[in-house]
N, C-alpha and C positions, 0 to 999 in steps of 0.2 A: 440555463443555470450557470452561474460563475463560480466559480474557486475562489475562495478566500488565496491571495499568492503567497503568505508571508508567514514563515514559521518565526516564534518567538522564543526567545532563550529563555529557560527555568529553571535550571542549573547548569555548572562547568559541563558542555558535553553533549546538554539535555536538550532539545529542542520540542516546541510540538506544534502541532497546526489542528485548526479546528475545520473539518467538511459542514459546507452548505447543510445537508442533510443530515438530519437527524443527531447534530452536534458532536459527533462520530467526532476522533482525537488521533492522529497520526504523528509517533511519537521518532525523532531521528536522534540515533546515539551515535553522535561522533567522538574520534577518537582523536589523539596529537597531529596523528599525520593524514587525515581527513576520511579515511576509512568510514563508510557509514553502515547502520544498520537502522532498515525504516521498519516500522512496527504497526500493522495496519495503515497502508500506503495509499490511502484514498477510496471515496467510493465512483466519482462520477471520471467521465472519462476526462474533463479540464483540471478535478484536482489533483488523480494522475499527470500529469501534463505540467500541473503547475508543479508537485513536487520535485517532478523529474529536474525540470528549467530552474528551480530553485538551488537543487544541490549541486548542478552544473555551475550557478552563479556562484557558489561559494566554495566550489572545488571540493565540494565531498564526495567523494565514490561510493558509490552503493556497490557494497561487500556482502551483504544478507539481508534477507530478511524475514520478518516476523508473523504468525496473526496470532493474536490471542486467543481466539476461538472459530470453528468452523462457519460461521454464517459466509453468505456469498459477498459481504460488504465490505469483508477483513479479509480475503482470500485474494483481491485483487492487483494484478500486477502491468509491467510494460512490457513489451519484446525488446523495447531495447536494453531492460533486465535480464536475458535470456541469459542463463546460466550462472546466474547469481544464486548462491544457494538460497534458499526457505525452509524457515523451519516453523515449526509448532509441535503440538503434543502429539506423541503416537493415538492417541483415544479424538482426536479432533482432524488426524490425517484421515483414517479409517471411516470419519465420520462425512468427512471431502470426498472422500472414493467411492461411497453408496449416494451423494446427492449432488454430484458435479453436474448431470445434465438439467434436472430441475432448477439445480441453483445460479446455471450461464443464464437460464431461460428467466427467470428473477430478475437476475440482473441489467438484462437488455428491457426487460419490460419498465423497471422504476428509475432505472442510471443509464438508458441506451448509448450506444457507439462504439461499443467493443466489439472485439473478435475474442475468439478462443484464444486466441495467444497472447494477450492480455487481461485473461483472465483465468480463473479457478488456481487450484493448490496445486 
């Protein structure tokens, strides 16, 4: 499966990109001085990949980021984001901390080629 590569601007700031799958929306809020914040960051492991090589190409720094909700499809990240912070709702953390194992297991079964350190909350 391929990555759509190409996030599209939809307001000052706004950006979003659409996943292969399940038309899933990864939304990047950048700032004047390129600071970024990705907001559900892909689900497969190329549009990972692609987001990453994307905000590389346009100099945005991933500064945070987001998931709107605990499913394993919004939870997913890069290691070379490692120490970027993440946030979500305390009631959707809680909810990542009782189903991380079933939901890496998800994961690798419908989106394979992760590791744990690219993946969960």
């Amino acid at each position: 499966m391929t990555a759509r590569s190409t996030f599209t601007q939809v307001a000052p700031g706004i950006w979003v990109a659409t996943a292969t799958t399940w038309t899933s929306i990864t939304t990047a809020i950048v700032g004047a001085d390129g600071g970024c914040v990705l907001v559900d960051p892909g689900i497969t492991v190329p549009e990972l990949d692609s987001r990453a090589h994307e905000a590389r190409a346009r100099d945005w720094r991933v500064v945070a980021g987001f998931s709107t909700h605990p499913h394993w499809d919004h939870v997913l990240w890069r290691a070379d984001w490692a120490g970027v912070p993440r946030w979500a709702t305390p009631e959707a953390v809680a909810s990542q901390s009782r189903t991380r194992d079933a939901d890496l297991a998800q994961a690798e079964a419908e989106a394979p080629g992760r590791t744990a350190s690219t993946s969960g909350a």
